[in-house]
DOZATI-181660 format. One record per residue: residue in one letter; x, y, z of N, C-alpha, C, CB in turn. Coordinates in steps of 0.1 Angstrom, whole numbers. Glycine has a CB too. Layout:
! DOZATI-181660
R r   n_x   n_y   n_z  ca_x  ca_y  ca_z   c_x   c_y   c_z  cb_x  cb_y  cb_z
R a     X     Y     Z     X     Y     Z     X     Y     Z     X     Y     Z
...
***
This chain:
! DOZATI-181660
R r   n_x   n_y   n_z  ca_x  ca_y  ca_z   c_x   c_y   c_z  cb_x  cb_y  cb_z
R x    52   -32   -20    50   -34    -6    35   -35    -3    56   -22     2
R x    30   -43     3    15   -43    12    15   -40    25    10   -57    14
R x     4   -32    30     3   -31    41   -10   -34    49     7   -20    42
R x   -12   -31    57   -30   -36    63   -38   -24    62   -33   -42    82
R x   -49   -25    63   -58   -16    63   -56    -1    67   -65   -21    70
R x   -50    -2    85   -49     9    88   -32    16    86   -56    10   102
R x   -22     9    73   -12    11    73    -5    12    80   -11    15    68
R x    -5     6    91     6     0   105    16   -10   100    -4    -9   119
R x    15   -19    94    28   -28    89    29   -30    70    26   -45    97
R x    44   -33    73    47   -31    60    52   -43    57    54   -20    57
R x    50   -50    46    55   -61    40    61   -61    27    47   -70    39
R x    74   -64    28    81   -66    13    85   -78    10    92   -59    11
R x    84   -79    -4    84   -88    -6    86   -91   -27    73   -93     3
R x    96  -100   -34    91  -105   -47    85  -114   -54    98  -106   -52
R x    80  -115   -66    76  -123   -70    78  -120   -83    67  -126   -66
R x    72  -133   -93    71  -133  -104    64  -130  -113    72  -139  -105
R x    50  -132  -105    37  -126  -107    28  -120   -95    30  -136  -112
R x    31  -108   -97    24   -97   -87     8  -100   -89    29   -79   -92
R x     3   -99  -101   -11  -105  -100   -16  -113   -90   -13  -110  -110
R x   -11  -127   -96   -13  -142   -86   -10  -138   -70     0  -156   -91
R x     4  -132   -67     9  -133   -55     1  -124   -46    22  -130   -55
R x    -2  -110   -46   -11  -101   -40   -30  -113   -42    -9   -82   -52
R x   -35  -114   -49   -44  -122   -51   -45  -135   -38   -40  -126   -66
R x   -31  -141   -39   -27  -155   -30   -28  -142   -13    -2  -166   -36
R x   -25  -132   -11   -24  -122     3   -35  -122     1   -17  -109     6
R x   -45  -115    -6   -62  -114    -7   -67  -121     0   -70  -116   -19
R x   -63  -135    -3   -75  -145    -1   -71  -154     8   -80  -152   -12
R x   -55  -145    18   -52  -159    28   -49  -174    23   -65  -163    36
R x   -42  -175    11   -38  -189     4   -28  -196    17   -28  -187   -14
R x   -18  -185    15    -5  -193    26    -6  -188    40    12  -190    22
R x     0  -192    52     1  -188    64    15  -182    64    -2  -200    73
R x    17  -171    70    26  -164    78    24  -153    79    37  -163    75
R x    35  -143    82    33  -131    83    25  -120    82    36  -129    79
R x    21  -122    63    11  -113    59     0  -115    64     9  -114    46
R x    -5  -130    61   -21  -133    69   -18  -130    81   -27  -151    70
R x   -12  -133    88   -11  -132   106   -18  -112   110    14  -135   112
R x    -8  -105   102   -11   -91   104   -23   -85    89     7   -81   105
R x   -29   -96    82   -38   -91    73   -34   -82    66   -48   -86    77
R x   -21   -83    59   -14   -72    50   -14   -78    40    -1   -67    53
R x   -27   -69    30   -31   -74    16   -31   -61    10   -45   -82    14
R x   -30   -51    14   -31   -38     4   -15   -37    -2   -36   -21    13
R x   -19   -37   -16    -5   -33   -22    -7   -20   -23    -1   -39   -35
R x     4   -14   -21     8     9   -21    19     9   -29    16    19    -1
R x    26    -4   -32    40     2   -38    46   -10   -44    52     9   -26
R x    53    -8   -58    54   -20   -64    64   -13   -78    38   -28   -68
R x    75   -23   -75    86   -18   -90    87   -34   -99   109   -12   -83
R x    91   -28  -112    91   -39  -122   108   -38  -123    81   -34  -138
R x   113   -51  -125   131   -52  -127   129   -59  -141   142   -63  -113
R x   143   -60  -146   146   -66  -159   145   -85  -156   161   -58  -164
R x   151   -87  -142   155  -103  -137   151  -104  -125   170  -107  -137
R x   152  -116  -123   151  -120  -107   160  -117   -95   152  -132  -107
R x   175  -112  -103   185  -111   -94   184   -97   -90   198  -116   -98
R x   183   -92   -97   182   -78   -98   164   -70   -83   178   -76  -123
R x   158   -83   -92   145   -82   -81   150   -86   -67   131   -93   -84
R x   153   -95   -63   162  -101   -52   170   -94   -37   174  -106   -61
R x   180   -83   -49   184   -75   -48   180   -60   -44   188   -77   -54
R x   171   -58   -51   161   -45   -45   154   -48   -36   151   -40   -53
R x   149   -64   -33   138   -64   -18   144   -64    -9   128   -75   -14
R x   164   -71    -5   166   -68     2   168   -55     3   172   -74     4
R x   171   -48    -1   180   -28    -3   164   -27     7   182   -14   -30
R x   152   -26     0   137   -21     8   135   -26    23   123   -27    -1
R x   141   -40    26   137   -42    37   151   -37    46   133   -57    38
R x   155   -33    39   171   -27    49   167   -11    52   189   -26    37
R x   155    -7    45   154     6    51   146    10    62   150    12    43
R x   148    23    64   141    24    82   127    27    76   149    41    96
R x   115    26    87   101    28    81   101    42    73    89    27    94
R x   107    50    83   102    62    67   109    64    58    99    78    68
R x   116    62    54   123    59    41   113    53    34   136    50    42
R x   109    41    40   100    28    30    87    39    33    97     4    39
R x    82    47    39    70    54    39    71    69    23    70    62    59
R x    84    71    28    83    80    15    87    73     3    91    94    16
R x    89    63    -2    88    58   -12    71    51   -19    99    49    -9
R x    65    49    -9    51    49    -9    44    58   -16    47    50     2
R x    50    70    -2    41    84    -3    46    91   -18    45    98    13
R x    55    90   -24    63    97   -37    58    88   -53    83    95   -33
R x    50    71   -46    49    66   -55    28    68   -56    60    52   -54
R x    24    66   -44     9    63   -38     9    72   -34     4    53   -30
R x     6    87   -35     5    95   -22    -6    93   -12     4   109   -25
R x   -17    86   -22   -31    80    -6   -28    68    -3   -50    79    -8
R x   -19    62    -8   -17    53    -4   -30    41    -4   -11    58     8
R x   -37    43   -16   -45    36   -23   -40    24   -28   -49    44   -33
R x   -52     9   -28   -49    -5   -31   -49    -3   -45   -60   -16   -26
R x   -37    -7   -48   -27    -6   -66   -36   -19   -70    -4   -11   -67
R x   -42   -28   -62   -47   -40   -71   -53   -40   -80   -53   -48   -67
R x   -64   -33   -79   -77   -31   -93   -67   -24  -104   -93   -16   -88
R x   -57   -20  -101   -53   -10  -115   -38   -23  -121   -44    13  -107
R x   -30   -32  -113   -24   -43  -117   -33   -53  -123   -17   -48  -108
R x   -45   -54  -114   -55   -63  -122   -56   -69  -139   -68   -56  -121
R x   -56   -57  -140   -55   -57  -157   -48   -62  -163   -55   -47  -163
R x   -35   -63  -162   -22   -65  -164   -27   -83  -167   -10   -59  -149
R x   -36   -86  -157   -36  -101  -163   -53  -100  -174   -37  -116  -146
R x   -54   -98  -179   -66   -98  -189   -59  -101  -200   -76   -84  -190
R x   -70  -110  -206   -67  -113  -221   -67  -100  -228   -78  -123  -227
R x   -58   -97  -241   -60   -92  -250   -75   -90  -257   -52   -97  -255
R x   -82   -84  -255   -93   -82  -262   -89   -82  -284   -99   -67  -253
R x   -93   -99  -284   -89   -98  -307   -98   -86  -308   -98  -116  -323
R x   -92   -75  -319   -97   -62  -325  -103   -71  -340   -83   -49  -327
R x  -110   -75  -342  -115   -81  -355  -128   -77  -357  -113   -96  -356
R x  -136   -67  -346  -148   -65  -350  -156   -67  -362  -149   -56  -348
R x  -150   -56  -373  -153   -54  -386  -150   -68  -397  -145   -39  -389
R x  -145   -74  -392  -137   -87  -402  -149   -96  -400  -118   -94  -397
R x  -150  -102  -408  -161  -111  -417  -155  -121  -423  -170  -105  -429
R x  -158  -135  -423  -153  -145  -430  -160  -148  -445  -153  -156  -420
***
């Protein structure tokens, strides 16, 4: 889930790549919603096995009343801190371990 700054709205939503997609909210790529209310902080975020399965959980999240979706936040983020810098990584190359190896 993303929210804005002063965590007044909440956006759910899936994707394939949480990297790219939070990144594409960063930087205003597409017009709607998110841009419209500036909701780029990610607080809350699950990994599924498939797409249907993902599909299926964003509707179940957007079916819930705001505090429901607040304490799933608060139970996952309790400050409700931007998860980006710490998913960031998730896209970095493998750093090769071959220091010591010599041809």
């Amino acid at each position: 889930m993303l929210t804005n700054y002063t965590n007044t709205v909440l956006y759910t939503g899936f994707t394939n790549d949480l990297v790219k997609r939070i990144w594409q909210h960063k930087n205003k790529v597409s017009e709607g919603f998110a841009n419209k209310y500036n909701v780029d902080k990610l607080v809350y975020y699950e990994m599924t096995e498939n797409p249907t399965s993902a599909i299926a959980r964003e509707k179940s999240i957007k079916n819930l009343v705001r505090r429901k979706k607040d304490a799933l936040i608060n139970n996952f983020n309790p400050g409700w801190e931007d998860l980006y810098a710490k998913i960031l990584s998730w896209s970095l190359p493998l750093q090769d371990d071959r220091e010591g190896e010599r041809k």
